[in-house]
C-alpha positions as CSV (number, residue, x, y, z in Angstrom):
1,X,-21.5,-31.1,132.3
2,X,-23.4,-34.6,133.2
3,X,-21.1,-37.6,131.9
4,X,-23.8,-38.8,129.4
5,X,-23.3,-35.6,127.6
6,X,-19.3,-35.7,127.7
7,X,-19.8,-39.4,126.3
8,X,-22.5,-37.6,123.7
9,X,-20.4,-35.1,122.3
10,X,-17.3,-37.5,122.4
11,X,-19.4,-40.1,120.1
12,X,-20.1,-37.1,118.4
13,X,-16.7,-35.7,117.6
14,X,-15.2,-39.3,116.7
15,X,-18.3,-39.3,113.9
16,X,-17.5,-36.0,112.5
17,X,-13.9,-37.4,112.1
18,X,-15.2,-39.9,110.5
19,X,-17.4,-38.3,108.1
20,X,-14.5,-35.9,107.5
21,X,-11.8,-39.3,106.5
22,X,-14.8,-40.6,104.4
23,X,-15.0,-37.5,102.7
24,X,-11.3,-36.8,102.1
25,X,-11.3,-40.3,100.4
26,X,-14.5,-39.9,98.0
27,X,-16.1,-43.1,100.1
28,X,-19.6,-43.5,99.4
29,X,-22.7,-41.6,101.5
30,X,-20.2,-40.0,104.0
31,X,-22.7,-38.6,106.6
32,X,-24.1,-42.4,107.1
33,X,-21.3,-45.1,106.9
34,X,-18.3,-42.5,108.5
35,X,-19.5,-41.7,111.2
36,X,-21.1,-45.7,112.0
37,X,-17.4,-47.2,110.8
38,X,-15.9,-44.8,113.0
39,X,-18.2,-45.1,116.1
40,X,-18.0,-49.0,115.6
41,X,-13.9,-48.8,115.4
42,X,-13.8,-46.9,118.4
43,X,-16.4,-49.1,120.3
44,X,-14.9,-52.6,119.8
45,X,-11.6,-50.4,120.7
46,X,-12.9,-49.6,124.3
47,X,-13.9,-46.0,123.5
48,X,-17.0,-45.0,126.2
49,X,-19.7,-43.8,123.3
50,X,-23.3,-42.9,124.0
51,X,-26.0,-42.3,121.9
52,X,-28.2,-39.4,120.7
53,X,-30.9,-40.7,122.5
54,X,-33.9,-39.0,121.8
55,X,-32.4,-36.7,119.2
56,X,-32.0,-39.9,117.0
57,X,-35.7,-40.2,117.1
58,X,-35.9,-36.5,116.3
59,X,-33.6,-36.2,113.2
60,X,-35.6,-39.2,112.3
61,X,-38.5,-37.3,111.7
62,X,-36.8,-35.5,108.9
63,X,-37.1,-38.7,106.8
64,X,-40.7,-38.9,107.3
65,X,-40.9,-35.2,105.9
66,X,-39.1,-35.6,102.7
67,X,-41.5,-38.7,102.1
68,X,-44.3,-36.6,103.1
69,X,-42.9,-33.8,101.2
70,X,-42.3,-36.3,98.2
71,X,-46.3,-37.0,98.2
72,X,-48.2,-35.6,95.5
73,X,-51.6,-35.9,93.2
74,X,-49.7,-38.1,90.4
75,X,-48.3,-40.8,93.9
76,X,-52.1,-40.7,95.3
77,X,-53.2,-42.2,92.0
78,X,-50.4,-45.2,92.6
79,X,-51.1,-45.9,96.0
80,X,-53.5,-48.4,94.9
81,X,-50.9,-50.3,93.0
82,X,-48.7,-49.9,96.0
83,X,-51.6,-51.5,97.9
84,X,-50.4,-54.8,96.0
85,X,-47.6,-55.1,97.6
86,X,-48.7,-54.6,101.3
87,X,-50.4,-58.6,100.1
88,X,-46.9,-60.3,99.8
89,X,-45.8,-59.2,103.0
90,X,-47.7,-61.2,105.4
91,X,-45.8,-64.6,103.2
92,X,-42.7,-62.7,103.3
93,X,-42.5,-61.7,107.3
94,X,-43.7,-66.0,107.8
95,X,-40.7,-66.9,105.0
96,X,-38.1,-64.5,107.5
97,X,-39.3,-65.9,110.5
98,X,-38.9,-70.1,109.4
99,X,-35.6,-69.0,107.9
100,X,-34.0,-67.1,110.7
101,X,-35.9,-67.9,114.0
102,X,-34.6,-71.8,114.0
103,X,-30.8,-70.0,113.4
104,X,-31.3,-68.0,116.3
105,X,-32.6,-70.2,118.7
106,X,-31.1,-73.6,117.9
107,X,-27.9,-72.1,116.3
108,X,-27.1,-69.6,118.9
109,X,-28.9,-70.9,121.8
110,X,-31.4,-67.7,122.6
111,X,-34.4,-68.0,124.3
112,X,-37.4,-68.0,122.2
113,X,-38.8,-64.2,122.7
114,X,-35.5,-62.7,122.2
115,X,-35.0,-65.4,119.1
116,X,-37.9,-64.0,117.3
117,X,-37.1,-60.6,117.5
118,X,-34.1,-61.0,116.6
119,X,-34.6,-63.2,113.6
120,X,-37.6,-60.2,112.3
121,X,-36.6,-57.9,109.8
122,X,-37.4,-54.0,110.6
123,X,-36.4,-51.3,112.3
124,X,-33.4,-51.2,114.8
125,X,-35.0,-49.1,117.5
126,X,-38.7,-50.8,117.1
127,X,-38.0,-54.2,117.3
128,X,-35.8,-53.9,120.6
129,X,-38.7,-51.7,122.3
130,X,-40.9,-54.2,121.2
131,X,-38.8,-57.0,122.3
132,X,-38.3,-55.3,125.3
133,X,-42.0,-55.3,126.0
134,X,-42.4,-58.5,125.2
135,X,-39.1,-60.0,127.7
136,X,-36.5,-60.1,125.3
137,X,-33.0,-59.5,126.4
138,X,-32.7,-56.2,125.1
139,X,-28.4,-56.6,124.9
140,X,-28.4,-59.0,122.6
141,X,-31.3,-57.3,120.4
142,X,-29.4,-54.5,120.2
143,X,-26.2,-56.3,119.0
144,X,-27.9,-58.0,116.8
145,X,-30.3,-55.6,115.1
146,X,-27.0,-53.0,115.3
147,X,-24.7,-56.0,113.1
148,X,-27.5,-57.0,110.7
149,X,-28.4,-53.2,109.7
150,X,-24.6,-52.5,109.6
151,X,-24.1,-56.0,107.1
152,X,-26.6,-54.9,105.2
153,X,-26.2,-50.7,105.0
154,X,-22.5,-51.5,104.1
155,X,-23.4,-53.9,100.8
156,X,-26.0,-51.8,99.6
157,X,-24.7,-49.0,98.4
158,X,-22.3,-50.8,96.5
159,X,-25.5,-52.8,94.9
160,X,-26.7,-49.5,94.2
161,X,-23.6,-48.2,92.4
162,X,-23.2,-51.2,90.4
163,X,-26.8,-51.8,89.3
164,X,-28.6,-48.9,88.9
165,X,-25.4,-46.7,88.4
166,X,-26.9,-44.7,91.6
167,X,-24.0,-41.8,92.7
168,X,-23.3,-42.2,96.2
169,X,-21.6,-39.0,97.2
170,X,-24.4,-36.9,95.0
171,X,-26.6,-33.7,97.6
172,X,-29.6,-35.5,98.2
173,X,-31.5,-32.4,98.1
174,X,-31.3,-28.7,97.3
175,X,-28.7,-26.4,99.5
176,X,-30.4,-24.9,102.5
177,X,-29.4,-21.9,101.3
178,X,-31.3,-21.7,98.0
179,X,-34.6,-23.0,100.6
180,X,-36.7,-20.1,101.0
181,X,-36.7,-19.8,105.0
182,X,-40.4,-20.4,105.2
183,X,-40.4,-23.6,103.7
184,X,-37.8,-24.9,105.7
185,X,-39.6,-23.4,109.1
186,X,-42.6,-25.1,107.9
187,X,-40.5,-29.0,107.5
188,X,-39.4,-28.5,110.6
189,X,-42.3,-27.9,112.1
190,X,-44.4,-30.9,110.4
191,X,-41.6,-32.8,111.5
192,X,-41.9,-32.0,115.2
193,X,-45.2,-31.5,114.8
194,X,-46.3,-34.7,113.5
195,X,-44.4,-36.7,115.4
196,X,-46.0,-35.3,118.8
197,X,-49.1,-35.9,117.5
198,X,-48.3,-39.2,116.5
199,X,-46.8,-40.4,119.6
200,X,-49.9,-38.8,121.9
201,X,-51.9,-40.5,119.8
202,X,-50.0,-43.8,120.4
203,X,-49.1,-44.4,116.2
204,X,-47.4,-46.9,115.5
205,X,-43.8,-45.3,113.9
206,X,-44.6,-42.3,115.2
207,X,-41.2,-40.7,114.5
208,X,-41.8,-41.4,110.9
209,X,-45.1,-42.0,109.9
210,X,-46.9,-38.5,111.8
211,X,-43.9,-36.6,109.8
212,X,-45.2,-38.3,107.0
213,X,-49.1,-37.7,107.3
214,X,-48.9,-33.9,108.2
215,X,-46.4,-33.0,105.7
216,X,-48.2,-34.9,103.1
217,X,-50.7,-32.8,103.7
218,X,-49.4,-29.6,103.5
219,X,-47.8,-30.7,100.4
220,X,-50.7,-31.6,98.5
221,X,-52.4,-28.6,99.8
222,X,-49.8,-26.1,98.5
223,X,-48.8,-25.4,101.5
224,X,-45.1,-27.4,101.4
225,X,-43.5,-27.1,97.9
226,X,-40.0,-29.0,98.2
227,X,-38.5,-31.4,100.4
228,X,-35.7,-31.1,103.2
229,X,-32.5,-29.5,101.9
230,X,-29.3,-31.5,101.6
231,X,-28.2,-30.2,105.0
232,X,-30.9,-31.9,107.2
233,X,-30.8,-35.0,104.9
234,X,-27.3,-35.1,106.0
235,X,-27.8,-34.1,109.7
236,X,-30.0,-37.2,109.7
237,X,-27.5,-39.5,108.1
238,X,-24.9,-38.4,110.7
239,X,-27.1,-39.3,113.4
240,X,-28.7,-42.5,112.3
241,X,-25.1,-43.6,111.9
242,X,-23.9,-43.1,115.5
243,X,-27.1,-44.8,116.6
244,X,-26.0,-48.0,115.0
245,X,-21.8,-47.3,115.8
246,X,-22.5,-46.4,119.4
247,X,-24.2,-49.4,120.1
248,X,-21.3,-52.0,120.1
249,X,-20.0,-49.4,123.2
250,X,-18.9,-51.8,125.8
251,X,-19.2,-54.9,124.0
252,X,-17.6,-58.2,125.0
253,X,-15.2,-60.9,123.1
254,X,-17.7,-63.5,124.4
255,X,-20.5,-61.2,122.7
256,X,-18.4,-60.4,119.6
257,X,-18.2,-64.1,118.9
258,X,-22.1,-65.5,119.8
259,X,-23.9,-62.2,119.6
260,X,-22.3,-60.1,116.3
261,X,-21.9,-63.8,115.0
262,X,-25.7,-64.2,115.1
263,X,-26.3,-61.2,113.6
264,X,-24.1,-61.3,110.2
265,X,-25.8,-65.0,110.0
266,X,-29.1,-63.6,110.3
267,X,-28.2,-60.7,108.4
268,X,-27.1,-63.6,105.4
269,X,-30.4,-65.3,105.8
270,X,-32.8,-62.6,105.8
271,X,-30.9,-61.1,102.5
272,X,-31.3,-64.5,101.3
273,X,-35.0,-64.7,101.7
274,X,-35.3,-60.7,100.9
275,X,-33.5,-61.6,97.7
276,X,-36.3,-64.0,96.1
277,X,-39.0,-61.9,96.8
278,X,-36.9,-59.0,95.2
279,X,-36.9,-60.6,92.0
280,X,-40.6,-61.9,92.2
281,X,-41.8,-58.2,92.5
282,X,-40.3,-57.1,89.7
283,X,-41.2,-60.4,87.9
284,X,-44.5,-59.5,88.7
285,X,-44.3,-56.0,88.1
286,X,-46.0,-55.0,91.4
287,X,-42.9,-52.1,91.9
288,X,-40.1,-51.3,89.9
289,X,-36.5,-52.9,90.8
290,X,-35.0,-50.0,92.7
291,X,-37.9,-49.4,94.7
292,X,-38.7,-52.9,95.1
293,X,-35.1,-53.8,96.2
294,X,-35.2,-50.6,98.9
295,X,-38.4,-51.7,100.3
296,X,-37.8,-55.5,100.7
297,X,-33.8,-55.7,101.9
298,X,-34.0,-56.4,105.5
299,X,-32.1,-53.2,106.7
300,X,-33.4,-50.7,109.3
301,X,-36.3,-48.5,107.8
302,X,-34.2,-45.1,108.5
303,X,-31.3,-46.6,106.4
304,X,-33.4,-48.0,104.1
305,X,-34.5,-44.5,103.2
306,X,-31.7,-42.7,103.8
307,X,-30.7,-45.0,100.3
308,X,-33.6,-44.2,99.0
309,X,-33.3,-40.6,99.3
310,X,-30.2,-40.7,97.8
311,X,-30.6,-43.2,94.8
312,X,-33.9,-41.5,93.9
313,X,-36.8,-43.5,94.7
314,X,-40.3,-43.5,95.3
315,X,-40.1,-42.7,99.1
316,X,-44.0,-43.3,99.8
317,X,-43.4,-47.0,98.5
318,X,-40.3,-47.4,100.4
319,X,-41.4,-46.1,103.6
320,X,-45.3,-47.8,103.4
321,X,-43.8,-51.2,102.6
322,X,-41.4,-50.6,105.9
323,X,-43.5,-49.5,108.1
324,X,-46.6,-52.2,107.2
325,X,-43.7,-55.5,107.7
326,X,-42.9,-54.1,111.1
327,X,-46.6,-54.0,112.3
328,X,-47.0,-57.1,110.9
329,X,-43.8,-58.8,112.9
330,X,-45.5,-57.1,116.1
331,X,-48.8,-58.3,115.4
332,X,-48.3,-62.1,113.9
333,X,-45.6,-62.3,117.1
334,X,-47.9,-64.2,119.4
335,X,-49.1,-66.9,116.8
336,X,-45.7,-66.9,115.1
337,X,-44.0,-67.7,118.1
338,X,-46.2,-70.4,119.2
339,X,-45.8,-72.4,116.1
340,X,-42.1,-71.6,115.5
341,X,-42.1,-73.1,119.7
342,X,-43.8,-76.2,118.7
343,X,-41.2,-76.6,116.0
């Protein structure tokens, strides 16, 4: 057996144990935060983990089902309400980036590319490719993205709990067993499906958003009737969460206190700024509070509706508002980083 997969099914062994102590102690969403405590534990211990590598993109599709899945006539009628929302993000990507990108690269001394990226809110995985791309240093993305996802994935669900009285060890779907085999055959395949149409066609979030497009689809078409049983919901959790433990594998004392530093700060910050727009949402009434709060906190979009799944939500919302503030860090990137230089 090649190393990579000895590491692989290590990693994946020490999150099953840690699913299983999460469990045994009634400690909220199990399948997410056991098996990231548990990889990170073992990590900063010296433990050689690896991740899933392009199975994490695959169980990610399964999130991009159930909110395709979760798309029906009476959520087409709100997208243009949703639509409202999509207009505060371009203020709230420019708010993030003069709160964190000075923090980064005046407090922490990064260079500016990998500064910017790292100060953006979104997902884990797309802002280091894009990072990458753009000459980041793709270490220290990782670290950070990896420390502000895990500050914030660790305080929400006790927000959740406590305000909207959401129960964090509930199924988050049906049992795979009362799933009538053809349905699940069919999420399965708009998952994979949809996904390799997205990424040929070059789609932006393709792991998510070509799940998302075909299943919607077949679900308003008939075709699709229910969304991914608890069991895949799960299998995606445990996944997502060794993406984010695994990645502190190998990591320094001299990174621990720069690198993991930077990213609780800018994890602090961005919840800061995340916060006020929040409450102006609902002020405004452009999305209710639970949905509002899922979409705006600046956690990874794959945690972010791995919550959402769980607490009930409007997924479309969630995922849409997501997916939109990424593009938009990509795409305002070479003006923002030109004036946030000059400053």
């Amino acid at each position: 057996m090649p190393d990579f997969l000895k590491r692989r099914l290590f990693t994946a062994c020490i999150a099953a144990v840690g699913v299983a102590v999460f469990l045994g102690f009634s400690l909220p969403i199990p399948f997410l935060l056991g098996p990231m405590f548990f990889c990170l534990i073992f990590a900063l211990g010296g433990a050689r983990l690896e991740g899933m590598g392009w199975l994490g993109s695959a169980f990610r599709t399964v999130l991009g089902v159930a909110a395709g899945a979760s798309i029906t006539p009476d959520v087409m009628q709100a997208v243009p309400e949703m639509a409202l929302s999509l207009i505060v993000l371009p203020v709230f990507v420019i708010c993030t980036a003069l709160a964190s990108y000075p923090l980064m690269r005046k407090g922490f001394g990064f260079d500016p590319v990998t500064s910017y990226y790292g100060a953006m809110p979104g997902g884990l995985q797309d802002l280091v490719v894009f990072g990458e791309e753009a000459g980041a240093n793709v270490r220290i993305l990782s670290l950070i993205h990896a420390t502000r996802v895990l500050f914030i994935v660790s305080i929400a669900p006790f927000i959740l709990g406590h305000v909207w009285d959401v129960d964090l060890l509930a199924r988050p779907g049906v049992d795979a067993a009362d799933s009538p085999p053809l349905q699940i055959v069919l999420l399965i395949a708009a998952g994979l499906g949809g996904w390799a149409i997205a990424r040929r066609l070059n789609i932006f979030g393709s792991s998510i958003i070509g799940p998302m497009v075909l299943t919607a689809g077949l679900s308003l078409s008939g075709i699709i009737t229910q969304r991914p049983p608890a069991e895949m919901i799960w299998a995606c959790q445990f996944v997502i969460g060794i993406g984010v433990g695994a990645k502190y594998a190998g990591v320094t004392w001299a990174e621990l206190r720069q690198v993991v530093l930077a990213g609780i700060a800018n994890g602090a910050a961005l919840a800061a700024v995340s916060a006020v727009f929040i409450l102006g949402v609902i002020a405004t009434g452009l999305a209710p509070s639970l949905e509002a709060f899922l979409a705006f906190l600046p956690g990874g979009q794959g945690e972010m509706v791995v919550l959402a799944i769980i607490a009930g939500a409007d997924l479309t919302y969630v995922v849409l508002i997501h997916i939109f503030r990424v593009a938009l860090v990509v795409m305002l990137a070479p003006v923002l980083m030109k004036r946030l230089m000059k400053g």
